[in-house]
ZAMARGU-4260 file (C-alpha; in steps of 0.2 Angstrom, whole numbers, plus 5000, padded with zeros to 4 digits):
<rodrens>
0) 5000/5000/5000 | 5006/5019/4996 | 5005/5027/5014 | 4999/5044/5004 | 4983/5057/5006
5) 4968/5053/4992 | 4972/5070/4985 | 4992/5070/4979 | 4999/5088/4977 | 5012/5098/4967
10) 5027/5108/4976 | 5019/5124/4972 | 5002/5118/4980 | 5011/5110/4995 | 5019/5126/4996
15) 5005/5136/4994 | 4995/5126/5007 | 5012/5126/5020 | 5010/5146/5018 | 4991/5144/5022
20) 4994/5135/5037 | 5009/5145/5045 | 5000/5163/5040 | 5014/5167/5031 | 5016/5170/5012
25) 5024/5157/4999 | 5030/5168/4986 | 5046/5159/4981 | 5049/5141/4975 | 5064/5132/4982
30) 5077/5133/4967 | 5084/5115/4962 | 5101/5122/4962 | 5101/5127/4980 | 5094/5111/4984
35) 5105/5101/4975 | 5121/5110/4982 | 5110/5106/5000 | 5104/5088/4999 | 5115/5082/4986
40) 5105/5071/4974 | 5091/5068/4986 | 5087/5084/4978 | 5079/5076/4964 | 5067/5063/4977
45) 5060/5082/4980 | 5057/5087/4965 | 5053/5071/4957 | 5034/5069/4956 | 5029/5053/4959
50) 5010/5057/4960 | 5005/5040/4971 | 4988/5038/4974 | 4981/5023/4990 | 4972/5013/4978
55) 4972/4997/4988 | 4968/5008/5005 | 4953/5016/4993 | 4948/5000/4991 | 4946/4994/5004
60) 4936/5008/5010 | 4949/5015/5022 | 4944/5034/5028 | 4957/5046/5029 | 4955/5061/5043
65) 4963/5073/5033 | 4962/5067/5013 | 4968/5086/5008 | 4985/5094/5008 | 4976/5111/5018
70) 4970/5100/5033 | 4983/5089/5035 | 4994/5105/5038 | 4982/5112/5050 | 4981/5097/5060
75) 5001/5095/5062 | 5005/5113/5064
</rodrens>
């Protein structure tokens, strides 16, 4: 099973949603050159999109408490 939200997101939404949640604005993208010199080649696992969805969780009727990006932030922070 893919242990992912229903709703998968881009950066720029995750971004945008992090902004949301912390009240603060999310002008700027993280550039890839500055992570890359930061995190080496995991640098590219963030900016890779992957776009997994819990098909098999789905299925089997499985509720999650917070299936978008916005809640989910809200609860953690």
């Amino acid at each position: 099973m893919n242990g992912v939200a229903p709703h998968p997101v881009t950066n720029a939404e995750f971004t945008r949603a992090l902004g949301a949640a912390v009240h603060r604005p999310a002008i700027l993208r993280a550039p890839y050159v500055l992570l890359k010199l930061a995190m080496g080649e995991f640098a590219e696992v963030l900016y890779a999109s992957q776009r997994a969805v819990p098909k098999a969780a789905l299925d089997h009727g499985f509720r999650f408490e917070h299936p978008e990006i916005g809640g989910a932030l809200a609860a953690i922070l």
